[in-house]
C-alpha positions in Angstrom: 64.2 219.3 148.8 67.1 219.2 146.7 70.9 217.9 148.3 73.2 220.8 148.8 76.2 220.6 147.2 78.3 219.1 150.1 76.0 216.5 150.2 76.0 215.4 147.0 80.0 214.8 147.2 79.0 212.6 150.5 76.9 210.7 148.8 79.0 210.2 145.7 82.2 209.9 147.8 80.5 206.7 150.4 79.2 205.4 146.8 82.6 204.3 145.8 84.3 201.4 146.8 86.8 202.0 149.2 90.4 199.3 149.9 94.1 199.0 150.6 95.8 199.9 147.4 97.7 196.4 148.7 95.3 194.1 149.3 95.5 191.3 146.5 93.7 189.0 148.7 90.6 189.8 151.4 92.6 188.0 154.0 92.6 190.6 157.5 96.2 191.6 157.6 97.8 193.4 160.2 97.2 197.5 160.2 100.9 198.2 160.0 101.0 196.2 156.3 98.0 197.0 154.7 99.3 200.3 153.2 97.1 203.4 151.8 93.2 203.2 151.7 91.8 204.6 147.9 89.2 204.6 146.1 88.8 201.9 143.2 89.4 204.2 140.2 92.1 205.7 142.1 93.7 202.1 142.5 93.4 201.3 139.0 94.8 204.4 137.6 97.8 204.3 140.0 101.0 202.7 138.5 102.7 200.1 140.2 105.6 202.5 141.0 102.9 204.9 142.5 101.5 202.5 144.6 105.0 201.4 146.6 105.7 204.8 146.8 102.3 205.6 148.5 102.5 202.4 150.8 105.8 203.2 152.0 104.8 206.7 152.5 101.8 205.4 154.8 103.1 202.5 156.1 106.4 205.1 157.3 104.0 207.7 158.8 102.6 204.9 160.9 105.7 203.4 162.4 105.9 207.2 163.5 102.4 206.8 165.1 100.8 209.2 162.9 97.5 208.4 162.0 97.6 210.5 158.6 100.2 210.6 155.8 100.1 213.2 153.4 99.4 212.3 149.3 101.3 213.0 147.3 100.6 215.4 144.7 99.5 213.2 141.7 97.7 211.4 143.9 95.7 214.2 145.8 94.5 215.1 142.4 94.0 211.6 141.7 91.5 211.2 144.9 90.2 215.0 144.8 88.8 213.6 141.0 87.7 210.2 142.0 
């Protein structure tokens, strides 16, 4: 029986290799610093420009309590690609 297409994205999506666009070292941090969660070839592609903007973005929804912070634009496409 062949995958549906919904499944293949599941499996392709849990294949990549998920982080904190901020993490520079595998120490645990605290949840409040630890910024946006992306895939690798969405953390490579991102400038360094992109990738304050995006922290701040999360890390601002948080303080708010949200648990979700919208992409941005370049980088919903970005992710929606990955």
């Amino acid at each position: 029986m062949a995958l549906s297409k919904a499944q293949k994205s599941l499996k392709k999506w849990t294949a990549q290799k998920w982080d904190y666009v901020s993490s520079k070292d595998k120490k645990k941090k605290n949840k409040r610093k630890t910024g946006r969660y992306l895939p690798e070839s969405v953390r490579k592609s991102l400038t360094p420009a992109q990738k304050a903007a995006t922290n701040r973005r999360k890390r601002a929804a948080s303080k708010k309590g949200k648990k979700r912070a919208k992409y941005s634009k370049a980088i919903a496409k970005k992710v929606r690609n990955a």
